[in-house]
DRENDO-223223 format. One record per residue (C-alpha): y, x, z; residue in three letters. Coordinates in steps of 0.05 Angstrom, whole numbers. Layout:
N
pt y Y, x X, z Z, resn ALA
...
//
This chain:
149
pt y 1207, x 302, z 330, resn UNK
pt y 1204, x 374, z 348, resn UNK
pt y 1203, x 391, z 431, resn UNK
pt y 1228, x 462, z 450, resn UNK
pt y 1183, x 494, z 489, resn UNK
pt y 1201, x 520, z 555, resn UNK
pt y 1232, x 587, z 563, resn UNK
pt y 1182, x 639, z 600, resn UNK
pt y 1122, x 594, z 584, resn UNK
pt y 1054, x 627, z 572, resn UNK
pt y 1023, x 640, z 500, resn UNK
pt y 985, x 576, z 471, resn UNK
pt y 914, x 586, z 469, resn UNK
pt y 874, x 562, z 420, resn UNK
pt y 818, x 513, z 431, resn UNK
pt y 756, x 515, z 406, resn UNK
pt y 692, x 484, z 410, resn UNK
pt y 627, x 507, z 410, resn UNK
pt y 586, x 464, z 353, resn UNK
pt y 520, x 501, z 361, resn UNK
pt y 496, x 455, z 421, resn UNK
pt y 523, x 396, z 379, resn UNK
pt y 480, x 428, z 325, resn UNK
pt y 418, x 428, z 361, resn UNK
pt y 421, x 355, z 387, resn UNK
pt y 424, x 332, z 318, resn UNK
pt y 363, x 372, z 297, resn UNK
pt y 324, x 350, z 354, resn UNK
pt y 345, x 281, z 340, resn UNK
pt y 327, x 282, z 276, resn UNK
pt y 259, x 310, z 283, resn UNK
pt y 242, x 252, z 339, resn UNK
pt y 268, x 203, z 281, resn UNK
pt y 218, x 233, z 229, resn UNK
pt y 155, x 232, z 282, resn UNK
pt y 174, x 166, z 308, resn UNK
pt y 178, x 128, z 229, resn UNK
pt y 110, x 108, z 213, resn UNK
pt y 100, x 103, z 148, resn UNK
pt y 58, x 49, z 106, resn UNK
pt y 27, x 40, z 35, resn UNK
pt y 74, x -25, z 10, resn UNK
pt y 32, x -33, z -52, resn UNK
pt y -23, x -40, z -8, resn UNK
pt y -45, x -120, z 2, resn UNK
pt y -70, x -158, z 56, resn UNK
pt y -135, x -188, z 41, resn UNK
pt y -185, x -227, z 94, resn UNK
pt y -250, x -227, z 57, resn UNK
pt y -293, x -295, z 46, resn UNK
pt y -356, x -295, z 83, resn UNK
pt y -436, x -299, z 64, resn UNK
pt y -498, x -297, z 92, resn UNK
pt y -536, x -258, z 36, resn UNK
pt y -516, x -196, z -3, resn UNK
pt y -521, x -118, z 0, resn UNK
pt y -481, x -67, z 26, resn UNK
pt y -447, x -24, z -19, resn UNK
pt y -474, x 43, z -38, resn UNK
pt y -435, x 105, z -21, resn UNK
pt y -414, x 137, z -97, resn UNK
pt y -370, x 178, z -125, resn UNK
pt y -373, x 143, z -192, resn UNK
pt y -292, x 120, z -206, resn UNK
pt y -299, x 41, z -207, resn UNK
pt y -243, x -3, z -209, resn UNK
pt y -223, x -39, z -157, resn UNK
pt y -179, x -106, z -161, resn UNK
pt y -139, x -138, z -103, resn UNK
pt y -126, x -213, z -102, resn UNK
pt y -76, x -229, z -40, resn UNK
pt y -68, x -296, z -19, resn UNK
pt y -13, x -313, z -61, resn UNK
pt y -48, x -299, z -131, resn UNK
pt y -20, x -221, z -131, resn UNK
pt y -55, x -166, z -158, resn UNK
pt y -58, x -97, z -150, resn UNK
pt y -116, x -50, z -187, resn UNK
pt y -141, x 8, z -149, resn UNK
pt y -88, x 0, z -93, resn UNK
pt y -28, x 1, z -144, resn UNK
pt y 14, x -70, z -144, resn UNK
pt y 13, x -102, z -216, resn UNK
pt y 92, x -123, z -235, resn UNK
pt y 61, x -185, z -266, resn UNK
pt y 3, x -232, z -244, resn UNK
pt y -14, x -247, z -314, resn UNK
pt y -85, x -239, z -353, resn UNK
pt y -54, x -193, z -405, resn UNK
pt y -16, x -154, z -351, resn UNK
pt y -87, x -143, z -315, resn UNK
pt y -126, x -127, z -374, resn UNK
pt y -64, x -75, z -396, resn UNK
pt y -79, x -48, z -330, resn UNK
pt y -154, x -46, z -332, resn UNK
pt y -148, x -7, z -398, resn UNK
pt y -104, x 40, z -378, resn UNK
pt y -143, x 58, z -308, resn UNK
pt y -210, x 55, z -344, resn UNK
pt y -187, x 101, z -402, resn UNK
pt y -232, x 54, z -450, resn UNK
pt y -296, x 65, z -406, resn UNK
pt y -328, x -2, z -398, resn UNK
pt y -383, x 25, z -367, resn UNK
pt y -349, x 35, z -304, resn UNK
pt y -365, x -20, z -242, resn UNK
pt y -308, x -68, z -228, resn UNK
pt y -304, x -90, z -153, resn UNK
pt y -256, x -162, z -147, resn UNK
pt y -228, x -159, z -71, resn UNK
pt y -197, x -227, z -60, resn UNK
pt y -179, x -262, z -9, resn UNK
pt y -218, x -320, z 21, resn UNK
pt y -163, x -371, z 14, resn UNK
pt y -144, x -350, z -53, resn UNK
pt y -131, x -397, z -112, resn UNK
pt y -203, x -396, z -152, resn UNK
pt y -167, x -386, z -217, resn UNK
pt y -136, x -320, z -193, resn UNK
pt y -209, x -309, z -180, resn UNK
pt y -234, x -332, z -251, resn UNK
pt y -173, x -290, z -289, resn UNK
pt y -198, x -228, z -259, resn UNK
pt y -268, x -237, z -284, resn UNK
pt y -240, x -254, z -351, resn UNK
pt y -204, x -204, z -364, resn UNK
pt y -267, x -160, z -335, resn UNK
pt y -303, x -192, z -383, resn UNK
pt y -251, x -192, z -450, resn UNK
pt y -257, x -124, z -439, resn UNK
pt y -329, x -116, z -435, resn UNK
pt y -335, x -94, z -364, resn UNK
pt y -414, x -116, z -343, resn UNK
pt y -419, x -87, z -276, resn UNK
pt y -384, x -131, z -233, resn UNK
pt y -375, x -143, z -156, resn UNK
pt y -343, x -180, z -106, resn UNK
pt y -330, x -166, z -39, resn UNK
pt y -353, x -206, z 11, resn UNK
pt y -360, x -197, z 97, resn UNK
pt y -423, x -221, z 139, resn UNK
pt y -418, x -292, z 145, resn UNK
pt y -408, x -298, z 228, resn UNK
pt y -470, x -339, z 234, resn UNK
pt y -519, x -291, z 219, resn UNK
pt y -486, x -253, z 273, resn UNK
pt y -519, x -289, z 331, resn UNK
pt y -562, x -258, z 376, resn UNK
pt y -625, x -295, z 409, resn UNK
//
C-alpha cells in the first residue's frame, strides 16, 4: 500500500544512529567478562594425601622426576597431564615417553588416601617394568604428631 504524502510537507530526514557508544559498551563488557572468568588446570586432579608419622621432607631439586597422580577414582595423570586410559600399558607408554628412556630419573606416586591399593600397586609396576629404582610416595604429617604439650 503506497500513502501520498502530504502536499507542502517538509523534506524526510534521515535517521541515524550513533554506534560508537554502542561500540564501547561492548568492549567494556567484554573486558569485565575476560577479568571476571577464572580459569583452572582440568587435567589437574584432586588428591588428599594419606597420612604418617615418620618420613622426610622432600629436597628442593631441579632434577626432572616424574610425578604420577592417582585420584580417588583409580585416574591417572603423569606430571600434571590426564592419561586417556587408566591402564598399566597406557602408564608405562606414558612413563616412556616423559622419561625419554632415562630410568635413572626419581618417580614420585601422589595418590590419594582413599584410593583403591591396586591403582597404587599398578603404578609401582609399571615403575618397576620399566626399571625406575628411585621411587617415592607422597605422604602429609600424620595429625597426631601435631600435638603440642
Amino acid at each position: 500500500m503506497k500513502f501520498r504524502r502530504r502536499a507542502g510537507g517538509a523534506a524526510r530526514e534521515d535517521v541515524f544512529i550513533n554506534l560508537a557508544s554502542l561500540i564501547d559498551v561492548i568492549f567494556v563488557l567484554l573486558l569485565f567478562f575476560v577479568v571476571a572468568t577464572s580459569f583452572t588446570k582440568p587435567s589437574q586432579l584432586k588428591v588428599e594425601l594419606p597420612e604418617a608419622v615418620s618420613g622426610t621432607p622432600p629436597e628442593a631439586t631441579e632434577i626432572k622426576q616424574l610425578e604420577i597422580f592417582i585420584s580417588l577414582e583409580g585416574h591417572y595423570a603423569l606430571n600434571g597431564q590426564s592419561l586417556a586410559r587408566d591402564d598399566l600399558e597406557n602408564l608405562m607408554n606414558a612413563m616412556q615417553r616423559e622419561s625419554a628412556g632415562d630410568n635413572s630419573l626419581p618417580v614420585v606416586i601422589t595418590a590419594d588416601g582413599k584410593v583403591d591399593y591396586q591403582s597404587v600397586v599398578t603404578a609401582m609396576d609399571a615403575a618397576g617394568k620399566l626399571g625406575f629404582t628411585h621411587l617415592r610416595i607422597t605422604t602429609i604429617e600424620s595429625r597426631a604428631d601435631k600435638k603440642t604439650p
